[in-house]
C-alpha positions as a printed Julia matrix, in Angstrom:
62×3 Matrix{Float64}:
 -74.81  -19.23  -69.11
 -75.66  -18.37  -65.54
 -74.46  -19.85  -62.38
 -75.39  -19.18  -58.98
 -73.46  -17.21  -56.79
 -73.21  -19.72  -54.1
 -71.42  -22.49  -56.45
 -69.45  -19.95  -57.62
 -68.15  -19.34  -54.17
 -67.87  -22.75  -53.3
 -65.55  -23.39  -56.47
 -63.54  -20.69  -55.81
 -63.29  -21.63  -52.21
 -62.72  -24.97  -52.7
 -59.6   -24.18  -55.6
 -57.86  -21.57  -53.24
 -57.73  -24.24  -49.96
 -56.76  -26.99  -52.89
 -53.81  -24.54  -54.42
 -52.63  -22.35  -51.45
 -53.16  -24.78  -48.39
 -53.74  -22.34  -45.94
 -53.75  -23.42  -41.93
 -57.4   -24.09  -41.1
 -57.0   -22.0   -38.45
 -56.66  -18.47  -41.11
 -59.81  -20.19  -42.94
 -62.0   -20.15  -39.78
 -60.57  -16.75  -38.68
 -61.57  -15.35  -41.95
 -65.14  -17.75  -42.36
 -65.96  -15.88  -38.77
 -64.6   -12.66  -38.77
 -66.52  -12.09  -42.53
 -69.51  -13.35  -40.34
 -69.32  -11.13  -38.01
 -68.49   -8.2   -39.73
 -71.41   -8.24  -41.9
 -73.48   -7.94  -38.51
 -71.9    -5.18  -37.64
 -71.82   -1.62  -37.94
 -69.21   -1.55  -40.86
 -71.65   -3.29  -43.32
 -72.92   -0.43  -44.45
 -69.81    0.87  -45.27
 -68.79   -2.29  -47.07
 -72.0    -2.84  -48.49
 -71.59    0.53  -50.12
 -68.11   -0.34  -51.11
 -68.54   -3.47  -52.9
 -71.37   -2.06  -54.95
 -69.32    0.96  -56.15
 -66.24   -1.55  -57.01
 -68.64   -3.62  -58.93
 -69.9    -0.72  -60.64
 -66.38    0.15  -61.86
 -65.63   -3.3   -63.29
 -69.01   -3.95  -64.87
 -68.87   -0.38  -66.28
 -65.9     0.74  -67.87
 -65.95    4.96  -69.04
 -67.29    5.56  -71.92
């Protein structure tokens, strides 16, 4: 079974608000600042970043 990434997100989102109640304020802060860091000159960097962590997990040593 597949999902898309996108309702996968949006659960997850959706749970953390429902269990940790954050103040909207932090959720905005982090919606924009996520936003506007992938616009930016770091998003190479954590472009590069994510990929090699998902490569770990999804590829244990052999």
């Amino acid at each position: 079974m597949s999902i898309p990434l996108w309702l996968f997100l949006l659960v997850v989102g959706w749970l953390g608000v429902k269990l940790f109640r954050p103040p909207f304020w932090l959720v905005v802060v982090l919606l924009l600042g996520g936003y506007l860091l992938a616009d930016s000159f770091l998003a190479p960097a954590i472009d590069s970043g994510t990929q090699t962590g998902t490569t770990v997990v999804n590829d244990p040593p052999k």
